[in-house]
C-alpha positions in Angstrom: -214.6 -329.1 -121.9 -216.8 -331.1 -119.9 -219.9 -331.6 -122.5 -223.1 -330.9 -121.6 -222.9 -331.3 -118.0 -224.5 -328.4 -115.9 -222.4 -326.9 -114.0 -224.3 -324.7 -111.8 -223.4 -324.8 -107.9 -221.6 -321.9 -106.8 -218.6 -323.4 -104.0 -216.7 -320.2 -104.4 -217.5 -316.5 -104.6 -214.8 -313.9 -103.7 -211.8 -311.7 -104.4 -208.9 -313.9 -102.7 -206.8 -315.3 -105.7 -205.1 -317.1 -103.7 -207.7 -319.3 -102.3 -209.5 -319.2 -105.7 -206.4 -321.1 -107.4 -206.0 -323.4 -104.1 -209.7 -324.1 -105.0 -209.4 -325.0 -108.8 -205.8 -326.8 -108.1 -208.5 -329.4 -105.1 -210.5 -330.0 -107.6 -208.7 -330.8 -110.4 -206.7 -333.3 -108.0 -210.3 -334.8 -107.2 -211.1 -334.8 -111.0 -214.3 -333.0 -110.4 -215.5 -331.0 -113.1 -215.6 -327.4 -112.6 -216.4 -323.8 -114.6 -215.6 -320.4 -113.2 -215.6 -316.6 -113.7 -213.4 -313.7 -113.4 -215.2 -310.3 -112.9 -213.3 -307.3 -113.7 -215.1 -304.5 -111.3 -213.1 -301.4 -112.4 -214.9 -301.4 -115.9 -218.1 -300.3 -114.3 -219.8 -297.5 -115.2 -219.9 -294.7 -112.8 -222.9 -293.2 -114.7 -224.8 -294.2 -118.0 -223.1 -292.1 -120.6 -220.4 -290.7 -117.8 -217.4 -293.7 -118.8 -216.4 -295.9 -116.3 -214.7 -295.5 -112.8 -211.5 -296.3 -113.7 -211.6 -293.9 -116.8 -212.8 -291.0 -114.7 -211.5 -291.6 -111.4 -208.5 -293.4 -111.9 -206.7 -295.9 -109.4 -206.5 -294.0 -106.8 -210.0 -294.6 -104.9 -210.2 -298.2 -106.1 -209.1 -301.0 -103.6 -206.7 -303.0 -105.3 -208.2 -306.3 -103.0 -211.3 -305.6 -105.0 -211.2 -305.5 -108.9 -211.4 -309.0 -109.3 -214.2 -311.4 -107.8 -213.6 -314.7 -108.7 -216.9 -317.6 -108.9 -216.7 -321.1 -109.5 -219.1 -323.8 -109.9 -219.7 -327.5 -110.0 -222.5 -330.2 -110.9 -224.6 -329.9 -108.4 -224.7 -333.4 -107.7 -220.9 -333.0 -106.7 -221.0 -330.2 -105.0 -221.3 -331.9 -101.2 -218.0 -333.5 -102.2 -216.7 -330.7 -103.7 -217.6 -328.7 -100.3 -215.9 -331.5 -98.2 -212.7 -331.7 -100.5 -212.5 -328.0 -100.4 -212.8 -328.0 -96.5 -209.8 -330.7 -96.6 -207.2 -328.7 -98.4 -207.4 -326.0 -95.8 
């Protein structure tokens, strides 16, 4: 997507989806390269061999705020305008 450029300053690390996406939406405007990830907590393991937390537990003890945690990184020669573009949009 953005060859072999490293992208590896962390701006964002949460579990707000909307802020996440107000993020990614700032930078693309600013045409600043960026990568991110999506964790999915609920498919941890609750113990080795024992399935996952979800699969034993179910929903019902998970909060729903938390499944996702959303990262997102830039060149980390960008990243102070990334950080000041960011602090714009809010």
């Amino acid at each position: 997507m953005y060859g072999t450029m490293r992208l590896n300053y962390s701006i964002y690390i949460g579990y707000d989806l909307k802020k996440f996406n107000e993020i990614r939406y700032a930078l693309d405007n600013a045409q600043i390269p960026y990568r991110y990830k999506v964790r999915n907590h609920s498919g941890n393991l609750l113990f080795p061999g024992e399935g996952t937390i979800r699969g034993k537990l179910g929903n019902v003890l998970e909060n729903q705020n938390y499944i996702y945690q959303y990262e997102i990184w830039v060149n980390k020669k960008q990243g102070e305008k990334a950080n000041f573009i960011i602090n714009q949009s809010r």
